[in-house]
N, C-alpha and C positions, 0 to 999 in steps of 0.2 A: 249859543255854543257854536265856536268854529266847526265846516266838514271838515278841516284838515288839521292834522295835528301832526305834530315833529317827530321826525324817525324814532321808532322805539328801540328799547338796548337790547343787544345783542346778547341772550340769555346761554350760557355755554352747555347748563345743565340743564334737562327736564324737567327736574323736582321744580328746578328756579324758575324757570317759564309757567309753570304752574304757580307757585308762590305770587308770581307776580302777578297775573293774571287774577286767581285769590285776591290780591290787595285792592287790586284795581276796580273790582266789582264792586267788594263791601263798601270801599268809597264813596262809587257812584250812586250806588243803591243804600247803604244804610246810611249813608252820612248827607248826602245830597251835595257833594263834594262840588266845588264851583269848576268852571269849566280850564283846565291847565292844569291841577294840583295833580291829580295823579298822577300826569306825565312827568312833571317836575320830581314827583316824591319815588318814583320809580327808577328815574336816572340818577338820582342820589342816592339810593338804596343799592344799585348797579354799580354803583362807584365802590361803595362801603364795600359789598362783598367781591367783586374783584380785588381790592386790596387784601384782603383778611385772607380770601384764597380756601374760602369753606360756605359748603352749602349753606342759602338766604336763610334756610331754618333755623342753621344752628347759632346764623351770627345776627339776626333781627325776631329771632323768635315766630311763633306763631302768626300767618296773615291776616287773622281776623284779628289778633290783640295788638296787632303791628298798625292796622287801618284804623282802630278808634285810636290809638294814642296821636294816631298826625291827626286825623279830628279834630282830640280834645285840645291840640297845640298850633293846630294852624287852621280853622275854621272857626269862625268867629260867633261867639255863644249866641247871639241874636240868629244868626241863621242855622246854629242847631233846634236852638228853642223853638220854633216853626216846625218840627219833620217829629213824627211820632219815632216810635222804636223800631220801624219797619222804613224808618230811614225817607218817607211819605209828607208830603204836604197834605190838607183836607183836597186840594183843586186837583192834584197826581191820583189820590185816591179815586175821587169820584173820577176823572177821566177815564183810568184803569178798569174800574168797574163797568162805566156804561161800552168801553169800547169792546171788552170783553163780552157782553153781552150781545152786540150787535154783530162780531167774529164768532160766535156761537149759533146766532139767527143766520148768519149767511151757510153756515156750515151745515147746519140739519136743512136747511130747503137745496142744498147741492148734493146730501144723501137722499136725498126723496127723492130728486131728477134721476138721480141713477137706480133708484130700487124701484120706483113705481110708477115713473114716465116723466111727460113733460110738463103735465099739467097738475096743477092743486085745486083741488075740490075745496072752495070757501063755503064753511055755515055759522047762522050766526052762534053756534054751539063753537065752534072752533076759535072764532072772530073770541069768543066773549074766556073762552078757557085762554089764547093764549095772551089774552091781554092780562089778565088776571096774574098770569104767571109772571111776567115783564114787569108789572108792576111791582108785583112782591120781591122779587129780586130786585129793583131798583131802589123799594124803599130799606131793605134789609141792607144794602149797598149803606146809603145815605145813613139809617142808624148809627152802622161800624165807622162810618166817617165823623160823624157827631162825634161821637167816644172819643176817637182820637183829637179831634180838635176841644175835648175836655167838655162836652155839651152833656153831661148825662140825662138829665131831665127831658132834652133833646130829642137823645137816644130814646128814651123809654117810650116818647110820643110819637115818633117814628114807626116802632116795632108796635107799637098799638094801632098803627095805621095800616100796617101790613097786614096786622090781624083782621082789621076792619075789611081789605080789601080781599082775601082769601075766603073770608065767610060768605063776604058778599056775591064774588065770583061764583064760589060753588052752588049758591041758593039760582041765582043765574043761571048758571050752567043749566043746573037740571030743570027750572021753570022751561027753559028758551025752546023753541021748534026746534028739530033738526034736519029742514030744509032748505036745500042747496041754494046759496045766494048767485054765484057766479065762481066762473074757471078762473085762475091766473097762473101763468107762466113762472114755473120757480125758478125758472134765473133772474125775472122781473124782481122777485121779493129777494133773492141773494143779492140783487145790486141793490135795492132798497138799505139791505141790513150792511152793507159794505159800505156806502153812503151813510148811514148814521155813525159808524165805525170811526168813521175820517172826520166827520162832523165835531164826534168826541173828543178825538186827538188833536182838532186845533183848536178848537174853542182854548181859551186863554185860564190858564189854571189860577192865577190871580185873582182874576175874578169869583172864581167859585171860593179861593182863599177868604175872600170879603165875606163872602154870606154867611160861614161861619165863626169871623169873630167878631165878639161883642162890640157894638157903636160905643165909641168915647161917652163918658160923663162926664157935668163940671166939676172941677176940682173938689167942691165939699161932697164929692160922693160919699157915699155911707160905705166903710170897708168892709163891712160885710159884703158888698161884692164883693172886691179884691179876692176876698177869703175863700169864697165860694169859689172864685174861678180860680184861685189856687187847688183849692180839692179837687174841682175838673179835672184841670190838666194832670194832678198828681194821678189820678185814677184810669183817668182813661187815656191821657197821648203815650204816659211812661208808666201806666201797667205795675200801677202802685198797686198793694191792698188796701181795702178801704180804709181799717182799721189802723194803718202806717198813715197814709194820708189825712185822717182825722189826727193823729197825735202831730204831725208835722204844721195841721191848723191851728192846733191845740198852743204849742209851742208860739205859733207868731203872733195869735190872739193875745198870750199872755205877757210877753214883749208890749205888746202896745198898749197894755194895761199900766205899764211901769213908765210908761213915757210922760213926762210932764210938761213941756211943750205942745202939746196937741199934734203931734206929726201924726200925718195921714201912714198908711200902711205903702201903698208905693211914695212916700217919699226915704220911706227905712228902709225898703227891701228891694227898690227901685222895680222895671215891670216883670209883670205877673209871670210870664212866660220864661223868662230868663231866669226868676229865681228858682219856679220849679224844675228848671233842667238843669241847677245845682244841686238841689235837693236829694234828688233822683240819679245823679252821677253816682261811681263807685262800684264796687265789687259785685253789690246785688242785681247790679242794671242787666248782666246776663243773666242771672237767675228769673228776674221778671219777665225778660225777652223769651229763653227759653220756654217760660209756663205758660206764656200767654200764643206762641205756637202751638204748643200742645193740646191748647183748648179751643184752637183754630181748625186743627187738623180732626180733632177727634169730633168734631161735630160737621166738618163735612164726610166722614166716616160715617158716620149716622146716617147723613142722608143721602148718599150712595146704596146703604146696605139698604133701606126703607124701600127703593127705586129699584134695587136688584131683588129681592124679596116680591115687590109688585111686580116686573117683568116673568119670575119663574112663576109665581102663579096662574098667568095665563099660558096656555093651553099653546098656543101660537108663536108667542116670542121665545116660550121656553125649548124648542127646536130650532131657533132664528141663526142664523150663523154672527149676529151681532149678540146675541146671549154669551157668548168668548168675550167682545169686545169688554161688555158690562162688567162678568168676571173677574176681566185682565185690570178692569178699574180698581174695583173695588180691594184687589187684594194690595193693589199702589197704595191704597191710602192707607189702610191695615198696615202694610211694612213701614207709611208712614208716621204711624203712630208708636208705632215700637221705637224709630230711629231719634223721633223727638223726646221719648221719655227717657232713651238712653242718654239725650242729649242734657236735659234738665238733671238725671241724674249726675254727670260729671260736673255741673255746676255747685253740687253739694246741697239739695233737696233729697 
């Protein structure tokens, strides 16, 4: 992507600068818009409504139903078919994940510098609990990415490895001394975690594209893959229900049962990927978007309130002047849940 991009229009109204701004995001962000379209679609849209001479809303409709229709008409099915409904590659995902991670590690060891000095007291009780934690969140990361890249089986092996590592950690934890190994300077470990941060960010997200999809087979493959990575993708990139995406299997199974020529299933439904981001288009595709926020959110809900509930238990934190901050979290994700169920509900759920 160019740093520089072509003057942008001159919006006369607020709402419009808003609208536009709106479009420009969903693009970037749910569509994976290539690099010039928004500007392009925005200074044609600039055009439209200066002529009409009526706010962008009344005369292109809604920004978010205005950003999938250029989408669906000027983005080319093969490079929708790649981006789950969160508008993500599997390689954006995981980068997303680990750099946020490593933006969270730099940030609690620059709280520590400032509440309780300069130095971090390492033991191997600390060494082994925060590894355990980094872990589990990397591989809980990597599951949710499975899924979307339509891996279920994946996924399940994944979240069973987390479990594996959580148990293991805690058995750990409490076996281990809790004798001081050595000091380190927590801005040492903030630049460590800043440094893996940047690490994530360039690593090349193609490549981690690779690792999640399936290696080619030779042509007499058995469709029963095909089929199966049909259901995948239906289930997990586009947030199918299972039982939708079983009958969508159901349906091309029995197609290919009527075929008398012996065609292969990608030689009738050409690839995998593309036909299920057919499948999957249409009116429901917000409805699934919507639901599958809503069960995003309400389970980091969950484990905020778990972590707010642990902190007022103690004696210590529950006078902490960071016990507001915790608060102030957990009632964000609360108001967040309300906002996405109201959201799902306008979808007609």
């Amino acid at each position: 992507m160019t740093k520089t991009r072509s003057s942008a229009p001159h919006w006369v109204r607020e709402d419009d600068e808003d609208w536009a701004a709106t479009v420009e995001v969903r693009l970037v962000l749910d569509h994976d818009a290539p690099a010039g379209l928004a500007d392009e679609v925005l200074a044609e849209a600039h055009e439209i409504v200066e002529q009409a001479g009526l706010p962008a809303r009344e005369v292109l409709g809604d920004p978010g139903a205005y950003a999938r229709t250029v989408a669906a008409e000027r983005i080319s099915e093969e490079r929708r078919a790649r981006v789950d409904v969160y508008g993500m590659t599997p390689g954006e995902r995981v980068s997303a994940a680990l750099c946020t991670l490593g933006f969270v590690g730099a940030a609690l060891c620059l709280l520590y510098w400032i509440e309780d000095g300069l130095w971090i007291e390492v033991t191997l009780t600390s060494v082994v609990g925060c590894t355990t934690v980094a872990l589990a969140v990397m591989l809980v990361a990597v599951a949710l990415v499975a899924r979307a890249a339509g891996r279920i089986r994946g996924m399940w092996g994944w979240l069973a490895g987390t479990a594996a590592t959580v148990a293991g950690g805690a058995a750990l934890t409490t076996a281990a001394p809790d004798a001081r190994l050595l000091d380190v300077p927590a801005p040492v470990l903030a630049l460590a975690a800043a440094a893996w941060t940047v690490g994530a960010f360039l690593f090349p997200d193609a490549t981690i594209d690779r690792w999640f999809t399936p290696a080619p087979r030779p042509r007499d493959a058995d469709d029963e893959r095909w089929l199966a990575r049909l259901d995948g993708l239906l289930r997990g990139r586009h947030a199918m229900k299972a039982a939708e995406a079983r009958g969508h299997v159901r349906e091309v199974r029995q197609h290919l049962t009527h075929t008398t020529d012996g065609e292969r299933a990608e030689d009738v439904f050409g690839d995998v990927e593309v036909y299920a981001l057919r499948l999957s288009e249409g009116p429901r595709a917000e409805q699934r978007l919507a639901r599958r926020k809503l069960y995003g959110t309400a389970a980091m809900t969950v484990v905020f309130a778990i972590l707010l509930v642990d902190r007022l238990l103690d004696p210590d934190e529950r006078t902490s002047v960071w016990m507001l901050v915790w608060v102030a979290v957990f009632a964000y994700w609360v108001w967040s849940v309300f906002r996405e169920w109201q959201a799902l509900r306008k979808t007609g759920r």
